[in-house]
C-alpha positions in Angstrom: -4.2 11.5 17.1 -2.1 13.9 16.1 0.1 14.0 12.7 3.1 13.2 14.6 1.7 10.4 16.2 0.6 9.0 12.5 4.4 9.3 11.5 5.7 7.2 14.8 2.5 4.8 14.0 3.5 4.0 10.3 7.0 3.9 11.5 6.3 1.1 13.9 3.7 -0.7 11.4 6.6 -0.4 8.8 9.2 -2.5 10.3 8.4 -5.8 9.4 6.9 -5.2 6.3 7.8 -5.9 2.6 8.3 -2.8 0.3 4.7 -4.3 -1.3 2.7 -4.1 1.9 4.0 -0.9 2.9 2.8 0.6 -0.6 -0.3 -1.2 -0.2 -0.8 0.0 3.5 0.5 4.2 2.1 -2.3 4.2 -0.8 -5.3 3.0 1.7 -4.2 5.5 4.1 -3.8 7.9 0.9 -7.5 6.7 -0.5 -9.0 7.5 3.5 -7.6 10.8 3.8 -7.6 11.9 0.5 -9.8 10.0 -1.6 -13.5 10.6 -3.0 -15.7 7.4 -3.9 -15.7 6.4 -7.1 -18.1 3.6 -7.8 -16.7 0.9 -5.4 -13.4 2.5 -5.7 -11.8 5.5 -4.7 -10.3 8.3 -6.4 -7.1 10.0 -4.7 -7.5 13.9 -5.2 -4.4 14.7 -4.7 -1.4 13.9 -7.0 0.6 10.3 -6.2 3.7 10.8 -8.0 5.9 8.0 -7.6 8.6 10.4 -6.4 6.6 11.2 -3.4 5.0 6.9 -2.7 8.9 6.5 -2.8 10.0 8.9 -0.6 6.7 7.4 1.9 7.8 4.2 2.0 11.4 4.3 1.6 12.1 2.8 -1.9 13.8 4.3 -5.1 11.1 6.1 -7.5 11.8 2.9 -10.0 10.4 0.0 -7.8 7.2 2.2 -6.6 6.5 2.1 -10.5 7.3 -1.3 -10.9 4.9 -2.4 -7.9 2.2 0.3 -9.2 2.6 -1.6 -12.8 1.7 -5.0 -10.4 -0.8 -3.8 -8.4 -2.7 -2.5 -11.8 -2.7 -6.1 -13.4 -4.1 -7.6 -10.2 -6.3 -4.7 -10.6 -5.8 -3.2 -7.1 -5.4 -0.1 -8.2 -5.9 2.1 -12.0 -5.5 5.1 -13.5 -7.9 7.4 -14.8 -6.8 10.4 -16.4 -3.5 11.0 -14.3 -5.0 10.2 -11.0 -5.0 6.6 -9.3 -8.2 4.9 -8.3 -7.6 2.6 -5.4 -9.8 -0.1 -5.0 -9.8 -0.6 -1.6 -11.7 -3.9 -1.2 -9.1 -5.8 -3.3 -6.0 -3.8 -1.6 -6.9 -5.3 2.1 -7.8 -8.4 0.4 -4.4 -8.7 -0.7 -2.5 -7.1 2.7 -4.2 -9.8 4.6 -3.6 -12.5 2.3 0.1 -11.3 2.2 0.0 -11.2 6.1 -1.2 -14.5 6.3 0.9 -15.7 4.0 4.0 -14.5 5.9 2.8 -15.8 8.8 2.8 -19.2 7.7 6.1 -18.9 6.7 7.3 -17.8 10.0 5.7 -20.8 11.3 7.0 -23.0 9.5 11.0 -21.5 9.7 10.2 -22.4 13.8 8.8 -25.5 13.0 11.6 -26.7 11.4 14.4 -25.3 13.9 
């Protein structure tokens, strides 16, 4: 696949997904292209300033830091010096309970039409 074809792919993945998922979904595709293992995390080797995560997903530079602060205390992710270690077990853990989660509650808004 070619780069563009990635852009038009996360584009289309994007569109019904909450501002927390589409970080989540930004750092694993961060961690598989850029990322070195790191125990049974990964380390990105690139910097992940939260200007940049912002601009990826299409939020202000504040809210990727206050969903970064979140996804350190459910220990998604950490820092070691200055670079993020994702811990990518945990990360789909969570997009798939989020994803479930909204799936119920789509079922349950038709249910009740």
């Amino acid at each position: 696949m070619g780069r563009w074809d990635l852009v038009q792919l996360r584009c289309a993945n994007f569109m019904s997904c909450t501002l927390e998922e589409r970080l989540a979904l930004i750092l694993l595709e961060l961690s598989e292209n850029f990322g070195v293992p790191d125990g049974k995390a990964v380390r990105l080797t690139l910097p992940a300033r939260h200007r940049d995560l912002a601009e990826l997903v299409g939020a202000s530079r504040p809210r990727i830091t206050e969903h970064l602060s979140l996804f350190e205390r459910k220990h998604l992710i950490s820092r070691d010096s200055r670079q993020l270690v994702i811990n990518r077990d945990r990360l789909e853990s969570f997009l798939a309970q989020t994803h479930i989660s909204a799936e119920s509650r789509e079922f349950r808004k038709v249910a009740t039409r």
